[in-house]
PLY file of the C-alpha trace (Angstrom):
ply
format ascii 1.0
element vertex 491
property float x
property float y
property float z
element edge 490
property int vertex1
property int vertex2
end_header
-67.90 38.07 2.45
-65.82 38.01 -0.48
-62.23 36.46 -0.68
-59.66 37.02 -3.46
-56.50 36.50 -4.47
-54.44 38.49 -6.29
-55.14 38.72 -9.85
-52.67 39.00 -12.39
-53.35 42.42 -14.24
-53.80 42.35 -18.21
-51.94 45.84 -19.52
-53.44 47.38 -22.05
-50.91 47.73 -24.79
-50.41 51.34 -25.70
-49.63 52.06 -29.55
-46.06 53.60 -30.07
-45.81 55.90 -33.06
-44.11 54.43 -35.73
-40.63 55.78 -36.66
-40.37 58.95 -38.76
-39.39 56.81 -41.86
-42.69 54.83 -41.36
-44.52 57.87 -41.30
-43.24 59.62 -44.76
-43.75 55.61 -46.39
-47.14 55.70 -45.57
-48.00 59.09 -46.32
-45.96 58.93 -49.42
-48.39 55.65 -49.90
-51.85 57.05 -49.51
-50.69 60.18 -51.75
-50.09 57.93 -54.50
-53.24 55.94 -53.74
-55.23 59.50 -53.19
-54.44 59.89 -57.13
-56.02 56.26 -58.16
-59.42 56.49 -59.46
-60.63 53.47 -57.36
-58.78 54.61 -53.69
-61.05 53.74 -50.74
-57.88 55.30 -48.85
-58.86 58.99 -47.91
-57.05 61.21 -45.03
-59.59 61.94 -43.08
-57.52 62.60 -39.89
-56.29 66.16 -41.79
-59.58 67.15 -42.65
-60.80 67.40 -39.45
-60.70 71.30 -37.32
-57.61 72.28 -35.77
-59.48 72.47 -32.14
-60.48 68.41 -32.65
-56.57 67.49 -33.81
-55.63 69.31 -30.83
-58.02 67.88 -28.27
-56.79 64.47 -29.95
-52.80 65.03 -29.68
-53.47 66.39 -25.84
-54.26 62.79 -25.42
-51.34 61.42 -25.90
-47.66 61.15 -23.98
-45.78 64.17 -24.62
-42.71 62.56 -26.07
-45.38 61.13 -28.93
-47.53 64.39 -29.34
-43.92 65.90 -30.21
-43.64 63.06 -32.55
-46.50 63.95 -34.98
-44.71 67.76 -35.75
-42.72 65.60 -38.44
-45.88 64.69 -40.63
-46.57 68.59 -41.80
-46.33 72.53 -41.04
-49.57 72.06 -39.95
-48.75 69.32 -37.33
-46.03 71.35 -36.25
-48.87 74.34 -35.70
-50.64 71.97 -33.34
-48.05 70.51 -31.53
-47.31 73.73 -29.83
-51.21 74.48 -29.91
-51.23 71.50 -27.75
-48.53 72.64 -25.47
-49.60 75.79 -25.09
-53.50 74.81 -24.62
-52.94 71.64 -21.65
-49.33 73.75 -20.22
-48.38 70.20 -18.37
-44.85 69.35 -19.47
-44.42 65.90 -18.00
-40.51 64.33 -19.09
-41.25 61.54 -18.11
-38.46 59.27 -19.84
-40.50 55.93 -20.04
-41.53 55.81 -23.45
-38.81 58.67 -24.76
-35.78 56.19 -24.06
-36.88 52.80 -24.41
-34.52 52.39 -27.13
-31.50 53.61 -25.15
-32.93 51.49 -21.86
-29.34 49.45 -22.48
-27.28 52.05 -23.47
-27.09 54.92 -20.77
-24.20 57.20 -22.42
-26.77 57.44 -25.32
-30.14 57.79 -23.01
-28.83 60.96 -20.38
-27.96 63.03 -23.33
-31.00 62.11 -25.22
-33.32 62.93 -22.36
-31.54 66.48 -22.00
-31.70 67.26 -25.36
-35.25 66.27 -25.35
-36.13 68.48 -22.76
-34.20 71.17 -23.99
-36.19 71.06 -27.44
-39.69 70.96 -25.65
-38.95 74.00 -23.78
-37.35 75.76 -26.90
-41.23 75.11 -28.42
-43.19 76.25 -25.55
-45.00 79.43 -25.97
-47.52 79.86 -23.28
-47.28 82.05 -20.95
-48.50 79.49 -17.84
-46.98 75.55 -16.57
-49.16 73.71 -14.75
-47.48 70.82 -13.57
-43.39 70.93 -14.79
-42.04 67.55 -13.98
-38.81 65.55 -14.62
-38.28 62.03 -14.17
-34.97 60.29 -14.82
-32.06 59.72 -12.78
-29.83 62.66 -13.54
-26.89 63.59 -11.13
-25.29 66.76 -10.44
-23.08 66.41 -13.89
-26.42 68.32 -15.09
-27.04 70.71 -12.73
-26.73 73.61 -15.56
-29.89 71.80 -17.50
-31.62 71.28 -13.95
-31.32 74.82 -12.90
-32.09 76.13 -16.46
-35.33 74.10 -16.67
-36.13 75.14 -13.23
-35.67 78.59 -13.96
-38.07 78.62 -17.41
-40.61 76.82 -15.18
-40.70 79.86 -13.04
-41.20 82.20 -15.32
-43.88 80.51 -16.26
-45.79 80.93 -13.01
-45.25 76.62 -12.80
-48.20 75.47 -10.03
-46.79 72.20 -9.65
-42.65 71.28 -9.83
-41.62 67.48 -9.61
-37.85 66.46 -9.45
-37.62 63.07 -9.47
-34.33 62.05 -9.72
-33.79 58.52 -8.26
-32.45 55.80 -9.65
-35.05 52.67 -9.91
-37.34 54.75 -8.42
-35.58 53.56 -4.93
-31.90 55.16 -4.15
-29.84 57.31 -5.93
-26.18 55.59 -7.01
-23.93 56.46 -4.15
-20.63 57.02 -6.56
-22.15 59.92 -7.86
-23.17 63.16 -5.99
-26.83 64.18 -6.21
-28.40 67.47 -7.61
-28.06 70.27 -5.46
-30.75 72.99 -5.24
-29.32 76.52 -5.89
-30.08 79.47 -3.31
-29.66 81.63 -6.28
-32.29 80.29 -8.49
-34.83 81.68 -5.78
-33.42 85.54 -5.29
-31.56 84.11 -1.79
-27.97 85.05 -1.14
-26.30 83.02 1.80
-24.53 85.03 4.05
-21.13 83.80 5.05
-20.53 81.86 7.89
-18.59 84.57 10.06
-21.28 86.96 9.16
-23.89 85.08 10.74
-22.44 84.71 13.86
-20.77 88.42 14.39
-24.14 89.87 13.41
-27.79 89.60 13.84
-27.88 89.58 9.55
-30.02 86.62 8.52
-28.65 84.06 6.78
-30.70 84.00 4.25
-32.19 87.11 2.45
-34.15 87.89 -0.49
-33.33 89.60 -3.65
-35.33 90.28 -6.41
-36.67 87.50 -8.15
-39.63 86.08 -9.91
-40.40 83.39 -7.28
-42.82 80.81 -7.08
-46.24 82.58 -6.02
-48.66 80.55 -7.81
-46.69 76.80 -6.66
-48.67 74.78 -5.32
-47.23 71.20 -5.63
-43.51 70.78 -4.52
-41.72 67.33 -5.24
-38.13 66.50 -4.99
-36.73 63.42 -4.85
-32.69 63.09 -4.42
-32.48 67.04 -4.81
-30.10 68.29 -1.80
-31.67 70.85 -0.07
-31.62 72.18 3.45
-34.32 73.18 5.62
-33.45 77.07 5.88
-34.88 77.02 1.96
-37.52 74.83 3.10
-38.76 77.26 5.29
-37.65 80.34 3.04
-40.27 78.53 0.22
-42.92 77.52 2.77
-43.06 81.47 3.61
-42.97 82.74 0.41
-45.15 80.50 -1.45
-48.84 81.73 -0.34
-50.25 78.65 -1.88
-48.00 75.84 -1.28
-50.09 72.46 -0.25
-47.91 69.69 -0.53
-44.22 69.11 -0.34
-42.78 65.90 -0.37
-38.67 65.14 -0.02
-37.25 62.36 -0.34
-33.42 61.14 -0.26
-31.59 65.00 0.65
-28.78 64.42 2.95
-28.16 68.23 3.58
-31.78 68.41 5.43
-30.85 68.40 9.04
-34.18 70.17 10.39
-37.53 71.23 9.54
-40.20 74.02 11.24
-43.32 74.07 9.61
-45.16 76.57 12.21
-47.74 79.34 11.78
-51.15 80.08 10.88
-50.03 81.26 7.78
-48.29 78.68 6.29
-50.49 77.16 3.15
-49.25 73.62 3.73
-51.45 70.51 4.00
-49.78 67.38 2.78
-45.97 66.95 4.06
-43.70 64.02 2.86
-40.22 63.03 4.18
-38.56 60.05 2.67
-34.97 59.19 4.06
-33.55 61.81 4.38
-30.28 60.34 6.14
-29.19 63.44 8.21
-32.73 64.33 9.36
-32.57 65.18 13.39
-35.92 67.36 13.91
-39.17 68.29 12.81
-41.56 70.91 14.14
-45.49 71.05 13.03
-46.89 73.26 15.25
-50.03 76.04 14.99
-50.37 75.17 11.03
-53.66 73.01 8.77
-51.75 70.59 8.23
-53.90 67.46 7.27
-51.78 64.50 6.02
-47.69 63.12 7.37
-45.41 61.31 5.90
-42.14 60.22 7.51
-40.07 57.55 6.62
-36.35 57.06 8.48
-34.16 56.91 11.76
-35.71 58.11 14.82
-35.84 61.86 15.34
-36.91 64.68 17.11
-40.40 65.07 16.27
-42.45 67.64 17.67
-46.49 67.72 16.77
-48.76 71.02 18.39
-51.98 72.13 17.69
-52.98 70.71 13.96
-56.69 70.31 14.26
-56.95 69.13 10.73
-54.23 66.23 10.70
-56.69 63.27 9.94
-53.61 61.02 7.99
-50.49 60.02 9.18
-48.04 56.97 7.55
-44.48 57.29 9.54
-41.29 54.67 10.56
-39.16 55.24 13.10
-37.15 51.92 12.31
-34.45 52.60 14.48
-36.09 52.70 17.83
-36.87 49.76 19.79
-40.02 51.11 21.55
-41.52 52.46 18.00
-45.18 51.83 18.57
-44.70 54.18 22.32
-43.18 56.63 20.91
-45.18 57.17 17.67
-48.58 57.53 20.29
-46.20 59.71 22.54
-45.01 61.88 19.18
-48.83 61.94 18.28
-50.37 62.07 21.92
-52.50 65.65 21.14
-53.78 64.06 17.91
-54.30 60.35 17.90
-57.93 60.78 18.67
-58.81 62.58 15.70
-57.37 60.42 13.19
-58.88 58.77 10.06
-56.27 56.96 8.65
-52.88 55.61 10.25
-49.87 53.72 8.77
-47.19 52.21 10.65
-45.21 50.45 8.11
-41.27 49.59 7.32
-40.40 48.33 10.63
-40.97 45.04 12.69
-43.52 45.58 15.67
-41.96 44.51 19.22
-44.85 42.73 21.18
-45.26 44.31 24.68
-47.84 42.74 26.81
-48.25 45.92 29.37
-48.15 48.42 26.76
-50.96 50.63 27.28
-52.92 52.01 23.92
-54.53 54.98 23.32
-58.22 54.82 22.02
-58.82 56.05 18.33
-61.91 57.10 18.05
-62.28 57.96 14.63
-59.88 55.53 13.15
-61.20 54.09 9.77
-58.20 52.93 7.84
-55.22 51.12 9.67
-51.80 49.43 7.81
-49.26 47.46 9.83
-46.54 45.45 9.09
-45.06 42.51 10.64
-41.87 40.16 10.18
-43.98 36.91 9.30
-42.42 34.75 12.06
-43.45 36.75 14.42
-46.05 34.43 16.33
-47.45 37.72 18.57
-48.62 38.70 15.24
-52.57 38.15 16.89
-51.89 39.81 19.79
-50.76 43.08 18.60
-53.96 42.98 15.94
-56.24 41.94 18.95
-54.57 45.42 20.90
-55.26 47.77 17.32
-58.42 46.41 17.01
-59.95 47.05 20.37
-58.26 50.48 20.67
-60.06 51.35 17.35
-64.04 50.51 17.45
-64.80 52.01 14.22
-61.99 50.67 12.10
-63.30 49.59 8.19
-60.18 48.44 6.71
-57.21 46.72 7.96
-54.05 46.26 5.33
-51.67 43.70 6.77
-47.52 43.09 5.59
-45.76 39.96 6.11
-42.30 40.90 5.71
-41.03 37.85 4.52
-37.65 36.71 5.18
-34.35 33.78 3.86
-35.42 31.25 6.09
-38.96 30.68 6.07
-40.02 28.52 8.61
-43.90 27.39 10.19
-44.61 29.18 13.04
-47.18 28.25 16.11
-49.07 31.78 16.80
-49.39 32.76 20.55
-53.50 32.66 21.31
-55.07 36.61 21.96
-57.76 36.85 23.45
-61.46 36.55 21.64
-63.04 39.90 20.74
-65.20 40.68 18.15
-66.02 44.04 15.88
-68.96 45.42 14.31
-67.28 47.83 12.08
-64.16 46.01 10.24
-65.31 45.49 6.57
-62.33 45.21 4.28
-59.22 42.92 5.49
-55.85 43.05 2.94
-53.09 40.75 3.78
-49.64 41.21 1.38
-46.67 38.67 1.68
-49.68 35.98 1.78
-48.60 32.59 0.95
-51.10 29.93 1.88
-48.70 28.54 5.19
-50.43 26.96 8.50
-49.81 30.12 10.32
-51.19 32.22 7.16
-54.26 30.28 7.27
-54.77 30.95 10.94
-54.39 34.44 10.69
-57.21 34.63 8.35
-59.06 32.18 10.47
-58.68 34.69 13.22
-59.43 37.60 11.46
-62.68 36.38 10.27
-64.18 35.09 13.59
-62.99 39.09 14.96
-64.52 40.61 11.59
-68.29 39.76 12.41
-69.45 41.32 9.37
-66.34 41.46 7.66
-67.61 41.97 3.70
-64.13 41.46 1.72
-60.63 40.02 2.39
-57.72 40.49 -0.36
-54.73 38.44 -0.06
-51.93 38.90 -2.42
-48.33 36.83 -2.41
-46.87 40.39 -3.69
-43.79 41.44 -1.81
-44.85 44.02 0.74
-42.04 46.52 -0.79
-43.83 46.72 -4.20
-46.46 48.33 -2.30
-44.22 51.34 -1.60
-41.45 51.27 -4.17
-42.48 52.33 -8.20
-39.93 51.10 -10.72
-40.05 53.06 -13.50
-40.24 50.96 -16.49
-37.69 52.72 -18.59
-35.43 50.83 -16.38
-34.73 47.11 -15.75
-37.26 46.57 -12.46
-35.55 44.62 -10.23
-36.51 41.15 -9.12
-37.16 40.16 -5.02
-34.09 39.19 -4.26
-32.69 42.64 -5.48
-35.36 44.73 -3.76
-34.84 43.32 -0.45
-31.06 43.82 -1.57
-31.87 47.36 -2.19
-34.03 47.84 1.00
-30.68 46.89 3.04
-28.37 48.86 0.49
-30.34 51.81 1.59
-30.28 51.15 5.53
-26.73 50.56 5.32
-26.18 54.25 3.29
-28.69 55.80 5.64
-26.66 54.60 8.92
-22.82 55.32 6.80
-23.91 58.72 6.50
-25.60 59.46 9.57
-22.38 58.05 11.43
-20.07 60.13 9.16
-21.85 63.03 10.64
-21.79 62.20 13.91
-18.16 61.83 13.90
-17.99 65.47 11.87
-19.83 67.03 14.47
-18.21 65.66 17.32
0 1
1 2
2 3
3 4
4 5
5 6
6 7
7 8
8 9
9 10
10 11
11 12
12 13
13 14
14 15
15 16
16 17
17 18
18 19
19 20
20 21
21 22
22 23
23 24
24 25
25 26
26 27
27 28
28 29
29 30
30 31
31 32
32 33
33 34
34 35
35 36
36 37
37 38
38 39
39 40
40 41
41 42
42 43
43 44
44 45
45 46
46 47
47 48
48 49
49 50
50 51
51 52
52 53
53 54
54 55
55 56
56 57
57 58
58 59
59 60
60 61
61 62
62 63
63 64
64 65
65 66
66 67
67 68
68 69
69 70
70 71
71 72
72 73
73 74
74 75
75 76
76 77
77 78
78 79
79 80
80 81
81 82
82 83
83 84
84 85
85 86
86 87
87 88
88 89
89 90
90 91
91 92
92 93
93 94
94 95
95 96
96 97
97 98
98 99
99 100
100 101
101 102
102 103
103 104
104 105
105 106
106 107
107 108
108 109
109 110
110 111
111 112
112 113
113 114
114 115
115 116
116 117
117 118
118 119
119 120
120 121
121 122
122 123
123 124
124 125
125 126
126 127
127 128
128 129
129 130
130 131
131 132
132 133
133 134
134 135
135 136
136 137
137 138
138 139
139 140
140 141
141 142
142 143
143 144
144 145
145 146
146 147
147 148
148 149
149 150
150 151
151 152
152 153
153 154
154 155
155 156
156 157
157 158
158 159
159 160
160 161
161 162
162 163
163 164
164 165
165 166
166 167
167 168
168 169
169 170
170 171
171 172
172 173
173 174
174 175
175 176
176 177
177 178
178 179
179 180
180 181
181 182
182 183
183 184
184 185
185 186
186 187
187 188
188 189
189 190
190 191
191 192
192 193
193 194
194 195
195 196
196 197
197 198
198 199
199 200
200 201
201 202
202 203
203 204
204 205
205 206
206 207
207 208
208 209
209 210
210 211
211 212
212 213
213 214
214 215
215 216
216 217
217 218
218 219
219 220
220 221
221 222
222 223
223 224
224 225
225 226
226 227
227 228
228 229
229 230
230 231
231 232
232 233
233 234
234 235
235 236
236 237
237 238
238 239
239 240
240 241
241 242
242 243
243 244
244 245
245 246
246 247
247 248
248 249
249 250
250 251
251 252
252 253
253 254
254 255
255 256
256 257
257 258
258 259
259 260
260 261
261 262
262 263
263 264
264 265
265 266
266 267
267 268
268 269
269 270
270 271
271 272
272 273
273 274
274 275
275 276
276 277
277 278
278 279
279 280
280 281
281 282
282 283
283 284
284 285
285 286
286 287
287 288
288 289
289 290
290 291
291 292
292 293
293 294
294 295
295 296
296 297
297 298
298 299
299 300
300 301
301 302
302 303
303 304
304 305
305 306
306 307
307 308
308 309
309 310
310 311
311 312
312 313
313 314
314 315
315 316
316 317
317 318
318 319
319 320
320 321
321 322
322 323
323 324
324 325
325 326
326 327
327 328
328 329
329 330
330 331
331 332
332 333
333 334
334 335
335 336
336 337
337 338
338 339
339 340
340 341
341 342
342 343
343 344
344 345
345 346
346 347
347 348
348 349
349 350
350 351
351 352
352 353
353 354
354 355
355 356
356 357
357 358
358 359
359 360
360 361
361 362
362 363
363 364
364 365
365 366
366 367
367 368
368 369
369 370
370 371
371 372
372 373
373 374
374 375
375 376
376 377
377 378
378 379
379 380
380 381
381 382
382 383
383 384
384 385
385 386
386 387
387 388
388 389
389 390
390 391
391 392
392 393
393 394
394 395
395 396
396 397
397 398
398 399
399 400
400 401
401 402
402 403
403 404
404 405
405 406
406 407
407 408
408 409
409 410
410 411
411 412
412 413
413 414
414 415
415 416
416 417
417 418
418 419
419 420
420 421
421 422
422 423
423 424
424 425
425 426
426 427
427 428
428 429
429 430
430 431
431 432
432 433
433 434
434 435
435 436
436 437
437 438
438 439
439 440
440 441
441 442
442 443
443 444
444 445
445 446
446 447
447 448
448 449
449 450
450 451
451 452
452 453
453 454
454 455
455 456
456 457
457 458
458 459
459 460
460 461
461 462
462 463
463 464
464 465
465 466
466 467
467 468
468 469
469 470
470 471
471 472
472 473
473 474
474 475
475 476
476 477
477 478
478 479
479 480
480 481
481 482
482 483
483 484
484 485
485 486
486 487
487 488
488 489
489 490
């Protein structure tokens, strides 16, 4: 058996491009040194075949490939050569606005225009993958839906929006992106036309679509579940959609045969009240948020499955009852973001083909042995366990409540975040080991369980614990405000 700690990671440091000034100085400098008899300074980088320089600039960020069009004609050649030959446009605005990181009424603009310049150089006639990363609002929802638009006509097979602030919430003073009906051919019927007639709300017009999609990924883009559904039908090769902060999704049917989609994601969506999976291939959840109506049929391929109901007091029932026609047949399952309730006559399924479990627990919670000792025996063929002590203000030593002994053959890999060396932390690896008969490997890292989940984007200040936990709360508390405000709409 091995144990570790965490390590501390040594980043490689990646070499920025010098400035454009820097880049005419030197040239300027090996020019002059070209025409000295004794120069052992020769540019060998511009002798070498287009094909090589463009293999070489493909290599690099696309905010720095864009970067070397200043040194010739010839640069400027292979720039879009480069473009054109990987058809990835990733904005992603780490590098690009490290300079503005403290100045945001110079970094927005600079990230649009940026964007808008790429595009204005692209020639091919395919995207790939079309992301953006940066937390823009709906003050730029004529760039969004522009960009948008050119990646469709490009055939784009995989579109990211990720528009989140910190990489966490969106700022609540300003509204969020909305996601046009138009942009997609669909014309909304009004209100009084829907219910006088049997005229669909939604109906297509022509419009170039998004046939060969096959990666969908917004992040604080509103958008409702009747274009959801409109996208899920129309896309014949749509595998994976993930949403994440869209307060306008109320509901979600993902049902049929026909329907492409393997990998669904849903992040806090505040609003959320139902989902339907039912008849489809579907092999990897997601679900993150309040407690809803969550209805799972017939998905003989769903071997993954991460959700948080965080509102419900009787979470771990009703995730088994949510899951009941599937739990035997799954590989990997994640209950994390919530505080397990210890029930002594709760009754657990078996999971017979369970080989990756994550839990989390608040770390004064002394049952903490008893509900592994209840996950381990209902899973005889588990090979990693990932554990999260949810630390809290007061930390205090705890005395844990004795579970008892069992053993397992199969459990080979033990993780253990929010790990700091207490009695009771001690005893929990005590216990785990003496369960673990031929446990091979145990990790335990001090590492706040919510850098697990959350990425900061480094193009922004990342916050510090205190702020993250500050966050985590800053984001129940919107969650429940709007929720509320909708209940009292409704009612």
């Amino acid at each position: 058996m091995i144990l570790t700690g965490s390590h501390s990671m040594i980043k490689k440091r990646v070499p920025r491009l010098p400035s454009p000034a820097k880049i005419n100085y030197n040239l300027r400098k090996i020019q002059r040194s070209n025409n000295e008899p004794d120069c052992d300074i020769v540019d060998r980088i511009s002798a070498l075949p287009d094909e090589i320089l463009v293999n070489i600039v493909a290599l690099l960020p696309l905010d720095e490939a864009q970067a070397t069009r200043i040194l010739s004609r010839r640069w400027r050649y292979i720039f879009r050569s480069v473009l054109n030959a990987t058809m990835k446009l990733d904005f992603d605005a780490e590098k690009h606005l490290s300079n503005f990181a403290s100045r945001e009424d110079l970094a927005i603009p600079s990230y649009v225009v940026w964007v808008d310049k790429v595009l204005e150089q692209y020639r091919g006639s395919n995207i790939k993958r079309f992301r953006v990363c940066y937390d823009l609002d709906s003050t730029f929802s004529s760039s969004i839906n522009k960009w948008i638009h050119f990646a469709m006509t490009k055939g784009v097979e995989m579109l990211e929006l990720d528009l989140l602030e910190y990489g966490v919430c969106r700022r609540m003073e300003f509204p969020i992106y909305t996601f046009p009906h138009e942009i997609l051919g669909i014309i909304k019927e009004s209100a009084w036309k829907h219910i006088c007639s049997d005229i669909p709300r939604l109906r297509p017009c022509a419009c170039i679509g998004f046939k060969s999609l096959k990666v969908l990924n917004f992040k604080c883009v509103d958008v409702d579940g009747e274009v959801l559904e409109y996208m899920l039908s129309k896309c014949p090769v749509l595998e994976r959609l993930s949403l994440g902060y869209s307060p306008s999704l109320l509901s979600l049917r993902v049902v049929g045969p026909s329907i492409a989609l393997k990998y669904l994601e849903i992040q806090h969506c505040a609003r959320l009240e139902s989902v339907e999976i039912c008849d489809t291939n579907l092999v990897s959840f997601v679900y993150y948020g309040d407690e809803i109506n969550l209805i799972v049929k017939n998905v003989p391929l769903l071997v993954e499955v991460s959700i948080c109901e965080s509102c419900h007091n009787d979470y771990i029932q009703v995730a088994f009852t949510q899951f009941s026609s599937c739990l035997s047949q799954l590989e990997i399952l994640k209950l994390i973001d919530v505080i397990l309730p210890y029930k002594r006559n709760s009754v657990f399924p078996i999971f017979t083909n369970l080989k990756h479990l994550e839990l989390r627990f608040d770390e004064d919670d002394d049952c903490i042995p008893l509900h592994l000792s209840s996950f381990i025996k209902a899973s005889p063929f588990l090979h990693k366990l990932v554990l999260e002590l949810y630390p809290l203000t007061n930390r205090r030593e705890i005395e844990f409540k004795q579970a008892a002994k069992c053993s397992h053959d199969y459990l080979r890999v033990v993780e253990i975040f929010g790990y700091h060396g207490r009695t009771s932390d001690c005893e929990l690896v005590k216990f785990l080991t003496e369960i673990a008969v031929n446990l091979e490997k145990m990790v335990t890292d001090p590492a706040h369980p919510a850098e697990r989940h959350y990425c900061f984007p480094k193009h922004r200040r990342k916050p510090d614990i205190e702020e993250v936990a500050r966050i985590e709360q800053s984001r129940y508390d919107y969650t429940t405000t709007v929720r509320k405000n909708f209940l009292q709409l409704r009612n």
